[in-house]
C-alpha positions as CSV (number, residue, x, y, z in Angstrom):
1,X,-2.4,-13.8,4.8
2,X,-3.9,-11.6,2.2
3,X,-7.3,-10.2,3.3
4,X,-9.4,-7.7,1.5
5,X,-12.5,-6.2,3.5
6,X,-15.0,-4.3,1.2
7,X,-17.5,-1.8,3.3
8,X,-19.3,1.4,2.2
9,X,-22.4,0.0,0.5
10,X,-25.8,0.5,1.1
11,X,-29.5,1.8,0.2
12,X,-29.3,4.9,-2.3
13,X,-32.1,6.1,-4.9
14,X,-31.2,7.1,-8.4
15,X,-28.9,10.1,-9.0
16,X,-27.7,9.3,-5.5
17,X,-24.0,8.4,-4.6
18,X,-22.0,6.1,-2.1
19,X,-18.4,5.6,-1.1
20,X,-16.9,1.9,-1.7
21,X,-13.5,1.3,0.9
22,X,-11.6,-1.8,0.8
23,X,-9.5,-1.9,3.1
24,X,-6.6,-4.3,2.5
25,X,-3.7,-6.1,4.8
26,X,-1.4,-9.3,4.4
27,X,0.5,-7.8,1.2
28,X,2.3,-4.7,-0.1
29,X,-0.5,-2.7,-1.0
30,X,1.4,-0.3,-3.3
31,X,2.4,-2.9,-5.6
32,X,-0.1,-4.3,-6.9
33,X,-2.9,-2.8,-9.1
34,X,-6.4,-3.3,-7.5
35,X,-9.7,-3.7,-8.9
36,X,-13.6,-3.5,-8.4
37,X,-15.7,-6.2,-9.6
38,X,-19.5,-6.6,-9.3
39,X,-22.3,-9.0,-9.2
40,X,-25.6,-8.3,-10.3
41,X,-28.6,-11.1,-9.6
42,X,-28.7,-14.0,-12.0
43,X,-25.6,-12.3,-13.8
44,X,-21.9,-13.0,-13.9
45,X,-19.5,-11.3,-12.3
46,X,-18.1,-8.0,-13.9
47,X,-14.8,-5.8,-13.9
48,X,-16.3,-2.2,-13.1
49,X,-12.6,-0.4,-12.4
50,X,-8.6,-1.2,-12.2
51,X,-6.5,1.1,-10.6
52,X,-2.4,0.1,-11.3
53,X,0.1,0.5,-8.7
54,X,1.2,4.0,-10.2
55,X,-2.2,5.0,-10.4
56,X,-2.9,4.5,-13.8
57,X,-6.8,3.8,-13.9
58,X,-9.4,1.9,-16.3
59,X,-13.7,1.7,-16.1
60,X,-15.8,-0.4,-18.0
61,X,-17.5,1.3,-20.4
62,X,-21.5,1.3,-18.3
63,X,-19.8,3.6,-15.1
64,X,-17.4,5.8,-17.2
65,X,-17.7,9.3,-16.0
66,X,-19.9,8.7,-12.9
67,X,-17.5,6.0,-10.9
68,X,-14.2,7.0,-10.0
69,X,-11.5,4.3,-8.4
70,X,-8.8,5.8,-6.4
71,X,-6.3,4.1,-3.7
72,X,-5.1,5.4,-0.9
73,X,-1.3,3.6,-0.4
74,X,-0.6,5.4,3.2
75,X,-3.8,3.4,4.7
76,X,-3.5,0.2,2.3
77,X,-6.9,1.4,1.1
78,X,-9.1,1.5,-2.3
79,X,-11.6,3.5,-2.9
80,X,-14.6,3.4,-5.4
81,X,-16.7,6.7,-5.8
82,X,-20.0,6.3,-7.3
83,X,-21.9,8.8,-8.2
84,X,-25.0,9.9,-10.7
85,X,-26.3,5.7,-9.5
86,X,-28.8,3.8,-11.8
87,X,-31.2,1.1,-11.0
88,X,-28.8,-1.3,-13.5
89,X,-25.7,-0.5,-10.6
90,X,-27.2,-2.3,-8.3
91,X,-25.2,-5.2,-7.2
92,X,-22.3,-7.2,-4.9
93,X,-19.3,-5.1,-5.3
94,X,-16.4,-7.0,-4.7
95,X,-12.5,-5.8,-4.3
96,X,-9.6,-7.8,-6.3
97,X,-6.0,-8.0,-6.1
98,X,-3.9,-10.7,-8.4
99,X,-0.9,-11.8,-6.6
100,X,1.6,-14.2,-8.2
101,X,-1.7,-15.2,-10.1
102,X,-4.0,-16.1,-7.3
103,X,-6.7,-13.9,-7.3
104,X,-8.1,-12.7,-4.0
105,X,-11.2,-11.3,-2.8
106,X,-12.7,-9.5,-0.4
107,X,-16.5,-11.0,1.4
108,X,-18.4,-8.3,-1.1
109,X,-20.6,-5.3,0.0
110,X,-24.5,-4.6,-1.1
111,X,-25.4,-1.8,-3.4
112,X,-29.4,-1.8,-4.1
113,X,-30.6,1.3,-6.3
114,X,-33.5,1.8,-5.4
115,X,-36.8,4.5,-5.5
């Protein structure tokens, strides 16, 4: 079965960075195009980055030019690279991968901003 386990998050302070990993099994990973989502508190859920299988990428407009999503096909394995962190990136960030339109997701990993 598809499973999608997100690790990497953590405590940072603004201007900091972290390493997101999801690490992916139960599918061909280099098919699909993968995406981050995230979940602030008391706000909906949010694309942040889409990676296509050929690498193509795509970041909402609030992490352009500080995130960067990259997958790793060898080790079934996505990658989001935040850097330059704000208070606002705080969240759940959750990995995504559609598959013959079901959408599954991984259990989410905690990013707090914080000073």
């Amino acid at each position: 079965q598809v499973q999608l386990v997100e690790s990497g998050g953590g405590l940072v302070q603004p201007g900091g960075s972290l390493r997101l990993s999801c690490a992916a099994s139960g599918f061909t990973f280099d098919s699909y195009a993968m995406s981050w989502y995230r979940q602030a508190p008391g706000k909906e859920r949010e694309l942040v980055a889409i990676i296509t299988n050929a690498g193509g990428t795509n970041y909402a407009d609030s992490v352009k030019g500080r995130f960067t999503i990259s997958r790793d096909n060898a080790k079934s394995t996505l990658y989001l690279q935040m850097n330059s962190l704000k208070l606002e990136d705080t969240a759940v960030y959750y990995c995504k991968v559609r598959r013959f339109s079901i959408d599954y997701w991984g259990q989410g990993t905690q990013v707090i901003v914080s000073s």
